[in-house]
C-alpha positions in Angstrom: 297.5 66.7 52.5 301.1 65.6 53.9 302.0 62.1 54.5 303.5 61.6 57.7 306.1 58.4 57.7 305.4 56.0 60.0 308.4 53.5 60.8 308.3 49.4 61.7 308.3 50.7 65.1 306.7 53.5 65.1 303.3 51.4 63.3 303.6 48.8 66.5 303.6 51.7 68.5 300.2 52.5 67.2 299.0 49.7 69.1 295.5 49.1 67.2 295.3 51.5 64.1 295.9 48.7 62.0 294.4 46.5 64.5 296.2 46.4 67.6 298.6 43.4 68.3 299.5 41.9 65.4 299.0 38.3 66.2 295.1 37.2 67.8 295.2 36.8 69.7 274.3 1.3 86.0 273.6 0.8 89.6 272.2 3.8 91.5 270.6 6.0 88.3 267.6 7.1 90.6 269.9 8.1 93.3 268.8 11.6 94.6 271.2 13.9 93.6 273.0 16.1 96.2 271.1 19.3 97.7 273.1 22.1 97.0 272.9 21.3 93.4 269.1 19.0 92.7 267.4 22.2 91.1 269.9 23.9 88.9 268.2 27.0 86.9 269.3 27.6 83.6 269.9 30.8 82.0 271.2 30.3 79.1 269.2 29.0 76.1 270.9 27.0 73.2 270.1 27.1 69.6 271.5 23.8 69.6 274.5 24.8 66.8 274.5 23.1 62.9 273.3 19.7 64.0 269.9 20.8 64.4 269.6 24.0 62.3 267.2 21.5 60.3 269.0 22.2 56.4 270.2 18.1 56.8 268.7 15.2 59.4 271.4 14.2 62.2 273.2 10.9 61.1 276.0 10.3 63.9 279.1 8.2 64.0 280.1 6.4 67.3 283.7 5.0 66.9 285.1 6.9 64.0 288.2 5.7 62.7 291.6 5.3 65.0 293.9 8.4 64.5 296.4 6.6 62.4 292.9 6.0 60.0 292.1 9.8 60.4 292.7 10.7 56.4 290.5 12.8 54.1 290.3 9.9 52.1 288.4 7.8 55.6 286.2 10.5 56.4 285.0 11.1 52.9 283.9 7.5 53.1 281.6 8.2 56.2 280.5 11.5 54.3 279.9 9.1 51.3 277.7 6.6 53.3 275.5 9.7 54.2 276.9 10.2 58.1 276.5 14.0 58.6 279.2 14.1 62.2 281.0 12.0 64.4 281.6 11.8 67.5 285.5 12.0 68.7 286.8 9.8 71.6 287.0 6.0 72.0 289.6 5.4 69.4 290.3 9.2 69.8 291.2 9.2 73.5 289.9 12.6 74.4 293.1 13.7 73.2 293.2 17.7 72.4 296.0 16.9 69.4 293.6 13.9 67.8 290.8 16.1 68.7 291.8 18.9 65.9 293.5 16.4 63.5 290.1 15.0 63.4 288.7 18.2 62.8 290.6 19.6 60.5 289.9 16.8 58.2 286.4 17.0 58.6 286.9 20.6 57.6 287.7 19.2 53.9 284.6 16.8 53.6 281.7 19.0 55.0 281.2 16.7 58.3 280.7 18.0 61.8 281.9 16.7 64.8 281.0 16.6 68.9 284.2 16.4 70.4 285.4 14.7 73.2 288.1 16.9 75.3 290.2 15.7 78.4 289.3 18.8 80.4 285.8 18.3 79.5 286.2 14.9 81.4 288.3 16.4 84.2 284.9 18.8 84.7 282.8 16.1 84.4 284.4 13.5 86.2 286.9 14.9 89.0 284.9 18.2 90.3 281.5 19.1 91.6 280.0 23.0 90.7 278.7 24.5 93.5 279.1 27.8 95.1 278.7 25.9 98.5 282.7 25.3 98.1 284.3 22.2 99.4 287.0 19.5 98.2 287.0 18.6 94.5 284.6 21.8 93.7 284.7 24.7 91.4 282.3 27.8 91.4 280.0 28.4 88.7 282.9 31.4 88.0 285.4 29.1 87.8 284.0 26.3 85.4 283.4 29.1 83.2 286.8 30.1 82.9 288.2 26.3 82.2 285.1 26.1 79.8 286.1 29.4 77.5 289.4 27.8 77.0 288.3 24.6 76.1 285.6 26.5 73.5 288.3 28.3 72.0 289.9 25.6 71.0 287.3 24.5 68.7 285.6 27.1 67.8 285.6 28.9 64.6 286.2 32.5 64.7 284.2 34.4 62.0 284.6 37.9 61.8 282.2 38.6 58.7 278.4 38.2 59.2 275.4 40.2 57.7 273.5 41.9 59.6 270.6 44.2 58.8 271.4 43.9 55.5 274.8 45.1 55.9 278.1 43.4 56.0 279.6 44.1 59.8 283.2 42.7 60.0 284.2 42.5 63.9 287.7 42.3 64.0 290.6 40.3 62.5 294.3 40.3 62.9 297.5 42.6 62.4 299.2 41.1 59.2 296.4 39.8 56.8 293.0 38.8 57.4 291.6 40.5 54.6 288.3 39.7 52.3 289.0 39.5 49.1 286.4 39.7 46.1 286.4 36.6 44.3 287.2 35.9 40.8 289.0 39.7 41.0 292.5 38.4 40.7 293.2 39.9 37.1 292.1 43.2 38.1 293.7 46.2 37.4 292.5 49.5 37.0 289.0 50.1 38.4 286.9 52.7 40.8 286.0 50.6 44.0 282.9 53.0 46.4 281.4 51.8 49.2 279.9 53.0 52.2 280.9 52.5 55.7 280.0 53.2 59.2 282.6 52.3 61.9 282.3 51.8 65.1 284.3 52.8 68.4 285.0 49.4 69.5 289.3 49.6 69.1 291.3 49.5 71.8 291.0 53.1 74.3 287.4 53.4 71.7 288.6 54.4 68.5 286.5 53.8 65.3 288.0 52.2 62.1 287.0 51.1 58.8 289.5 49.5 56.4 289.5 48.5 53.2 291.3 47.2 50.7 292.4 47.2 46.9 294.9 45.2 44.0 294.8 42.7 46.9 296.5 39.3 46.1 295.5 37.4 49.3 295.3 38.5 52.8 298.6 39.4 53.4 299.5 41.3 50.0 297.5 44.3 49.2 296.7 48.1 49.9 295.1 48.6 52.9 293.7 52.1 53.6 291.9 53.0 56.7 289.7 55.8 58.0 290.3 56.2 61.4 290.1 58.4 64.3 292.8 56.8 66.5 296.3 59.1 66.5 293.8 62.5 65.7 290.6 63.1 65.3 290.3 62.1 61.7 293.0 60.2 59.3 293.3 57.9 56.5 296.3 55.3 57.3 297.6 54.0 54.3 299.5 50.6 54.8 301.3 48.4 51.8 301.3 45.5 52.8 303.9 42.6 52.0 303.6 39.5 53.5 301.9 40.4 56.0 304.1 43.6 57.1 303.1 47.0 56.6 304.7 49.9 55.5 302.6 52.9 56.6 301.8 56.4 56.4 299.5 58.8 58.1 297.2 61.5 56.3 295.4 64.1 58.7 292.2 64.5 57.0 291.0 67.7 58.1 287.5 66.4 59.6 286.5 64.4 62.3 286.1 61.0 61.6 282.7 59.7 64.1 281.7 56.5 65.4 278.3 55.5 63.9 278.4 57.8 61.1 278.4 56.9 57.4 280.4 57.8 55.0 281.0 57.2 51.2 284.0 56.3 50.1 285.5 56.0 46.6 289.0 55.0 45.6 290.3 55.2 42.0 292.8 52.7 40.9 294.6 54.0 37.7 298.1 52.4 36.9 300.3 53.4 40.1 298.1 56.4 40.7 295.4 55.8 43.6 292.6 58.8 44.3 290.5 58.7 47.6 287.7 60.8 48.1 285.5 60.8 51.4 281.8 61.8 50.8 282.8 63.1 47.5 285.5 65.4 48.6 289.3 64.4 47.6 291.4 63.6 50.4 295.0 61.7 49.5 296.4 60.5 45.9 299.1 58.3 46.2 301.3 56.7 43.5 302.8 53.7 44.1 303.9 50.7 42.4 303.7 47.8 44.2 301.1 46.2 42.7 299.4 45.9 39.6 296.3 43.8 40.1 294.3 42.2 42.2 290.7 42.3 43.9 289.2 44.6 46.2 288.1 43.7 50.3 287.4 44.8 53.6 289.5 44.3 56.7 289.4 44.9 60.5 291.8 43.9 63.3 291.8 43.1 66.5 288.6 44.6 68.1 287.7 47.0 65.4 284.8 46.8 63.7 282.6 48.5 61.0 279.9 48.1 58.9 279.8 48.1 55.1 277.2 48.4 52.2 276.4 49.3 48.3 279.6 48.1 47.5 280.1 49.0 43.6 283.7 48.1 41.2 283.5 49.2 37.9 286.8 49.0 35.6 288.7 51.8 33.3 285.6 51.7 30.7 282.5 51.9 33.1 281.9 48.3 33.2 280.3 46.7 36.3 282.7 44.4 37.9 280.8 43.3 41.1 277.5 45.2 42.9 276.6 44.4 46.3 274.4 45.4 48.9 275.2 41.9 50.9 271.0 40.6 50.7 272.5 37.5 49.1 274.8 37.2 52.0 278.6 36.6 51.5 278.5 34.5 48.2 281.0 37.0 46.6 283.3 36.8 48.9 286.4 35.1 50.1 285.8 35.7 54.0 289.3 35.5 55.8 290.0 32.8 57.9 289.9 33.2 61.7 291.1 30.5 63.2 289.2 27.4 64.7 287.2 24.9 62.8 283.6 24.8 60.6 283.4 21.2 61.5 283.1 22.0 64.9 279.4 21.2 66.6 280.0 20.8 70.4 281.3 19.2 73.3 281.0 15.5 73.8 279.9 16.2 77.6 278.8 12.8 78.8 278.3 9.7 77.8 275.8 7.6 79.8 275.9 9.4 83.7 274.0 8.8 86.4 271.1 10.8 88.2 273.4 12.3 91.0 275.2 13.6 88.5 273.0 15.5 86.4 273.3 18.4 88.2 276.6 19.0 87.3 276.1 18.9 83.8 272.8 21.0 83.8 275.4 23.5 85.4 278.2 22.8 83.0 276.0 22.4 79.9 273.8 25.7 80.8 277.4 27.7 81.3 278.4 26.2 77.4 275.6 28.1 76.3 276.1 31.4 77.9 279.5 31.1 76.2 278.3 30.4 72.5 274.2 29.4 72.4 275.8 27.8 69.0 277.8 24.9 70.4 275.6 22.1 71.2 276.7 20.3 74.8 275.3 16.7 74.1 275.2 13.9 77.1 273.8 10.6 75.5 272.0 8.5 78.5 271.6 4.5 79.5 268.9 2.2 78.5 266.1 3.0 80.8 267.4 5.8 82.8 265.0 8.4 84.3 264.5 10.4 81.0 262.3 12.6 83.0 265.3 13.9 85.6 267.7 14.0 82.7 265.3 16.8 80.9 264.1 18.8 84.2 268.1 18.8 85.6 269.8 19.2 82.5 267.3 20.9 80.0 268.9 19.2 77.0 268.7 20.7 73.3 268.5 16.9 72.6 267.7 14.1 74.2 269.7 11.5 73.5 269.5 7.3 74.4 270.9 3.9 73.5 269.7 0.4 73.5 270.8 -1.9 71.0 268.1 -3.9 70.7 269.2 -7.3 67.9 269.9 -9.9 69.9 271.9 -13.7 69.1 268.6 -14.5 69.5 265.5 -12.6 68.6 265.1 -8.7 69.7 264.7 -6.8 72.5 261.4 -6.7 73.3 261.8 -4.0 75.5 262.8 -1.6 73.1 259.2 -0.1 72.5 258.5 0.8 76.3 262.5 2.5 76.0 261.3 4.3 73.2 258.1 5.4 74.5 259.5 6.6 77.8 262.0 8.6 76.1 259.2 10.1 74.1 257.2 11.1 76.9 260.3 12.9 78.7 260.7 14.7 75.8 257.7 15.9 73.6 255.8 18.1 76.7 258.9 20.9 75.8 259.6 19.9 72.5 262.8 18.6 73.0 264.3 16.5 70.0 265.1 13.5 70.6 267.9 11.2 69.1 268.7 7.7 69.3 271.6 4.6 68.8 270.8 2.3 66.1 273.2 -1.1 66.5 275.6 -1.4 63.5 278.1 -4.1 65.0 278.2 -7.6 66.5 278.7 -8.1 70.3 278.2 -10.3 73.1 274.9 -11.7 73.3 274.1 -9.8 69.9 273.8 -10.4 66.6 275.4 -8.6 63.6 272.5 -6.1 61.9 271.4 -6.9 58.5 269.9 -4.2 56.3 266.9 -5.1 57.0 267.8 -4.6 60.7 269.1 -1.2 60.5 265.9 -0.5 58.8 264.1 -1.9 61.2 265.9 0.2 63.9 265.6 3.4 62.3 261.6 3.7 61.3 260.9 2.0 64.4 262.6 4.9 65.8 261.4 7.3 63.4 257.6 6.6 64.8 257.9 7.8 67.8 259.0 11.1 66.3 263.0 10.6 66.7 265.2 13.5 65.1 269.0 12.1 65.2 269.7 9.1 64.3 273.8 7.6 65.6 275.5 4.6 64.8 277.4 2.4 67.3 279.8 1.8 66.0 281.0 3.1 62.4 284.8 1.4 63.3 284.9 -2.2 65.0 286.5 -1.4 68.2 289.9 -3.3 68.8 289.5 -7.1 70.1 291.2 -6.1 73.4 288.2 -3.7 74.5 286.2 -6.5 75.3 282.7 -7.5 74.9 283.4 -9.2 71.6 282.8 -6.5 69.5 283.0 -7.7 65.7 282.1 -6.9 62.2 280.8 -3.5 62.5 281.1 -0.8 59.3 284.4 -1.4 59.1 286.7 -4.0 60.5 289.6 -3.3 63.0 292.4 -3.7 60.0 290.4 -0.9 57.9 288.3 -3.3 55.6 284.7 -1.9 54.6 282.3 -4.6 55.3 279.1 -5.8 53.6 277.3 -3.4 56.3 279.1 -0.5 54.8 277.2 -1.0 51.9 273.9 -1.4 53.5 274.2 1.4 55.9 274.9 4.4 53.2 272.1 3.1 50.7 270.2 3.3 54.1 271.2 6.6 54.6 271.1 8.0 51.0 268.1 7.1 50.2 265.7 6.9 52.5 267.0 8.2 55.9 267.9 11.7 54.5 264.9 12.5 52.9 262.4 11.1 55.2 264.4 12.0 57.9 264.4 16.0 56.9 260.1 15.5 56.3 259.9 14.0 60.2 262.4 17.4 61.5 259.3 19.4 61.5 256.7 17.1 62.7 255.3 16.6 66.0 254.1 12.6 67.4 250.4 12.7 68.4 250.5 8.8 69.2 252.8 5.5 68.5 250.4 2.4 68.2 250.7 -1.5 66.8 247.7 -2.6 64.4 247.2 -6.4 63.9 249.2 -7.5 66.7 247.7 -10.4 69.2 250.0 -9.2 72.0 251.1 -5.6 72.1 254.4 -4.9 73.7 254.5 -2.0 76.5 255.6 1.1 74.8 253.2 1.2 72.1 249.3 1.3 71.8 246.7 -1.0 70.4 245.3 0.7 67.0 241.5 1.8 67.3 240.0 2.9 64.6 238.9 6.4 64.3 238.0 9.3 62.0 241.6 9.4 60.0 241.6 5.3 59.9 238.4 3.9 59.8 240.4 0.3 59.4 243.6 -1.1 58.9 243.8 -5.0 58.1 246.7 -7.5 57.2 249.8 -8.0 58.4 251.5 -6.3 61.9 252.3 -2.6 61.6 253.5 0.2 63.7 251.7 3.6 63.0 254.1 6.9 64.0 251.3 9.5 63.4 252.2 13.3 63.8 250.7 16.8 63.3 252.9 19.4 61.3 253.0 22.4 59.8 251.0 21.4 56.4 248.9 19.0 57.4 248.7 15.4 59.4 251.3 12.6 58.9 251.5 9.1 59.2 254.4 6.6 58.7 253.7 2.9 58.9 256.2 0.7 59.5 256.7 -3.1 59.4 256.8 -4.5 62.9 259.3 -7.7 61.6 262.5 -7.4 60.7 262.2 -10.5 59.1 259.1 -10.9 56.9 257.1 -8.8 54.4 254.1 -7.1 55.5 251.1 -6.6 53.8 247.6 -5.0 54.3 244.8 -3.0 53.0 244.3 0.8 55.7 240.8 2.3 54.3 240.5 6.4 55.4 238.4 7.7 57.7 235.7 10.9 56.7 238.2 13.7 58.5 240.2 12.4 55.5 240.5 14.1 51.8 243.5 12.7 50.6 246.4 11.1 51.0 249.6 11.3 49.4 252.8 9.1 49.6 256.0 10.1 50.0 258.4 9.3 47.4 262.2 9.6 48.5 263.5 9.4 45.1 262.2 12.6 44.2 261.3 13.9 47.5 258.1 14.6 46.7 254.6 13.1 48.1 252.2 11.6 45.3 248.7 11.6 45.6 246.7 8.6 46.3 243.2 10.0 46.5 240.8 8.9 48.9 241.1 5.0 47.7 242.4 2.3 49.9 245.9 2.4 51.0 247.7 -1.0 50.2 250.9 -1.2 52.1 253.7 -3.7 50.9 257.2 -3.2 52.9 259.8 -5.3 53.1 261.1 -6.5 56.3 261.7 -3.1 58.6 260.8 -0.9 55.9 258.2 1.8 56.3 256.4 4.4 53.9 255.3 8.2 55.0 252.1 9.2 54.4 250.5 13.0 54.5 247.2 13.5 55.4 244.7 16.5 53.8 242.0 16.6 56.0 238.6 18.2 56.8 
């Protein structure tokens, strides 16, 4: 074969051979809501993103700390006191630049974060969506275009995936983006095979597969490529160093096709590397450049290909890495393609009112058509029309907040809230989340343990799946309303409520939270109570509980996948509660959840004695007939 030199120039000029450009790129909630836009239709269906793939139970922060407080160090607490995201804004002032700070550190503790984004609030706040056109409105078309910006700010770009049991790499850029075997740096000599199928998806349809070899990161290594884009079949051979190639061109004497496979073996043997393509030899080339490193795939720009049976074995036949990708990408360092991990969704609303739900039905159903993946969240008021929120906006969560410990006493209409929310919600299956109160204000009280407790298997019962704090960070004196001693104080101080909320979270909100993900509420009732507050139902016994006797109770009970669950919860906040619950004959056995080990323990058919502390609760699962 002859090599065919291919200048600086000359290998921009190519335009896409090795990947195209070389850079990638309160009053009036029931208000009827105008008529162009009161029965939106949404096309798009949302997965809902990592918040509620169900591998870890949602535990939110409202108020994170103040950008100046935005340190790895800060958010490793949150991560520490069991919080799983956070929600930017407030302190964070919708501000693009605080935005991916806030981000980027959450990158380095495994947190994930809704974000809060000033064009989000000019779509939300300043404009209609209509197609009816008018002052102050954008088409559907239009928010669209405003709304793929504001995605790709955030979003992270990932260009490996398995698929079909093969890895499929989708593009990358011009000067590295390389994936690199790990543990391969002290490679030398070694026979890397593989096969590979690519596909005609470069720029004017040329197909590409690329791999690579003695590669030191993403941006030092040998990059050969079987291509079909200058001829109908070649092997480009680029050296790159630092990022910039130095290529040349070998006319393979076939046609390289889209969709075809092709087995592909290179020999690395001191400076002496041997290609051969479906067993036949096709280049040798001896160069010294580098002595070691591991071996990789790599696209750019909008190539892509497919790879499998990947097989390295060194100078002496042993096996250095097998593998056919069922395992997923474990083996791998998978380049980096911009955008953030941490990133969940967008921070849509906060608290709007029936007119205009519309509008974000429209905006939140055009998020999904962008990326099903990013989660557009709108958190509503205390006793809003839950129903119109889920019919207008058709939320992958429904989300609420009422703080309900008062100066003096609680709320007591936090039951009916929780019960309306509830019956929005559970005829589609929606999830729903809720605010738990974690600082003083005016007119309320400072939580204790016991009240966060309280708050959360109160919630819990009536089959909540997210669970948020407001707030994490004591907003500053000069906001108003009083707000004081929250997780941490204003100057940065951890409070005795820091304490309190992550053994909350660690050990018992996690793991019963991740038993209640799957589970579905049947009913929400009160058991020894004189008076029963609205929102909840008066316990009758029945063939599962044929009594329940002692002190007052709240009964979440729920159908799931193995079997029928119950969790009983204290009703005070303030006192013990005892009693004696004696099974039914549809019951066989029941067995108690044990958060410690996550594991339920078997109680037999005997009489239940329940002993919780103030706002504590215990799960229960059902075996019966």
């Amino acid at each position: 074969m002859t090599d065919h030199p291919v200048s600086r120039k000359g290998f921009l000029g190519l335009g896409a051979a090795l990947g195209g450009a070389l850079g990638v790129p309160a009053s009036g909630w029931a208000a009827a809501a105008p008529a162009h836009a009161r029965t939106p239709q949404p096309t798009a269906t949302g997965t809902g993103g990592p918040l509620l793939d169900g591998s870890r139970f949602p535990i939110g922060v409202f108020w994170p700390p103040p950008p100046l407080e935005t340190t790895v160090e800060r958010y490793q607490q949150m991560a520490d006191a069991g919080f799983t995201y956070l929600h930017t804004g407030n302190y964070g002032w919708a501000d693009v630049q605080i935005a991916t700070w806030s981000l980027r550190t959450a990158d380095q503790v495994g947190l994930k974060v809704l974000v809060d984004d000033p064009d989000i609030r000019w779509l939300t706040r300043s404009v209609s969506i209509s197609e009816d056109g008018g002052p102050f409105t954008l088409t559907r078309a239009e928010a669209e275009t405003k709304l793929r910006e504001i995605i790709a700010r955030y979003r992270p770009v990932r260009w490996w995936e398995v698929t079909d049991g093969r890895l499929l790499i989708t593009g990358g850029t011009g000067d590295g983006s390389i994936g690199i075997s790990r543990d391969s740096a002290g490679w030398t000599d070694y026979t890397l095979s593989f096969s590979t199928s690519p596909r005609a998806t470069g720029a004017g349809g040329y197909a590409q597969s690329g791999w690579a070899f003695r590669a030191r990161d993403e941006r030092n290594a040998y990059v050969w490529l079987l291509n079909n884009q200058s001829g109908p079949g070649n092997l480009t051979k680029a050296v790159f160093v630092d990022g910039a190639p130095r290529v040349t061109v070998v006319p393979l004497g076939f046609d390289v096709v889209a969709g075809e496979t092709y087995r592909v073996e290179t020999v690395v043997e001191g400076d002496t590397f041997t290609t051969s393509v479906n067993g036949r030899v096709v280049d040798t080339t001896t160069d010294t450049t580098f002595a070691s490193g591991g071996v990789g795939f790599r696209q750019a720009g909008g190539e892509s290909a497919y790879y499998d049976d990947v097989r390295v074995v060194d100078a002496g036949g042993r096996l250095l890495l097998a593998e056919d990708f069922s395992g997923g990408l474990g083996q791998w360092d998978v380049p980096d393609g911009g955008g953030f991990d941490s990133f969940a969704g967008i921070h849509l609303y906060d608290e709007p009112t029936v007119p205009k739900l519309a509008d974000l039905g429209a905006l939140a159903d055009i998020i999904r058509s962008i990326d099903p993946d990013v989660l557009p969240y709108i958190n509503h008021f205390p006793g809003f029309d839950y129903r119109a929120a889920v019919e207008q906006t058709s939320p992958e969560v429904l989300s609420f907040d009422r703080y309900p410990i008062l100066s003096s006493g609680e709320d007591v209409g936090y039951f009916q809230n929780w019960a309306d929310v509830r019956a929005a919600a559970l005829p589609t299956g929606i999830p729903t989340w809720a605010f738990v109160q974690s600082v003083g204000y005016t007119a309320h009280a400072v939580p204790t343990k016991a009240d966060l407790l309280w708050q959360i298997n109160i919630s819990l019962a009536y089959g909540c799946k997210g669970i948020q704090y407001f707030t994490y960070w004591t907003p500053d004196p000069a906001r108003g309303e009083n707000f004081h001693d929250g997780i941490v104080l204003v100057d940065g101080t951890l409070t005795p409520l820091y304490e309190a909320t992550q053994e909350v979270n660690t050990t018992w909100l996690q793991q019963v939270g991740l038993q209640v993900l799957p589970l579905t509420s049947t009913a929400v009732q009160a058991a020894n109570l004189a008076s029963v507050p609205g929102g909840l139902e008066p316990f009758e016994a029945d063939d599962e509980i044929a009594e329940l006797t002692g002190d007052a109770l709240v009964l979440g009970r729920f159908d799931g996948p193995d079997g029928r669950h119950l969790l009983l919860v204290n009703h005070s906040r303030t006192e013990d509660a005892r009693g004696v619950l004696r099974w039914g004959p549809a019951v066989q056995r029941a067995s108690a959840f044990d958060p410690a080990s996550e594991r339920y323990r078997s109680r037999g058919r005997a009489p239940f004695r329940v002993d919780l502390g103030p706002g504590e609760a215990t799960l229960l699962r059902l075996e019966t007939a």
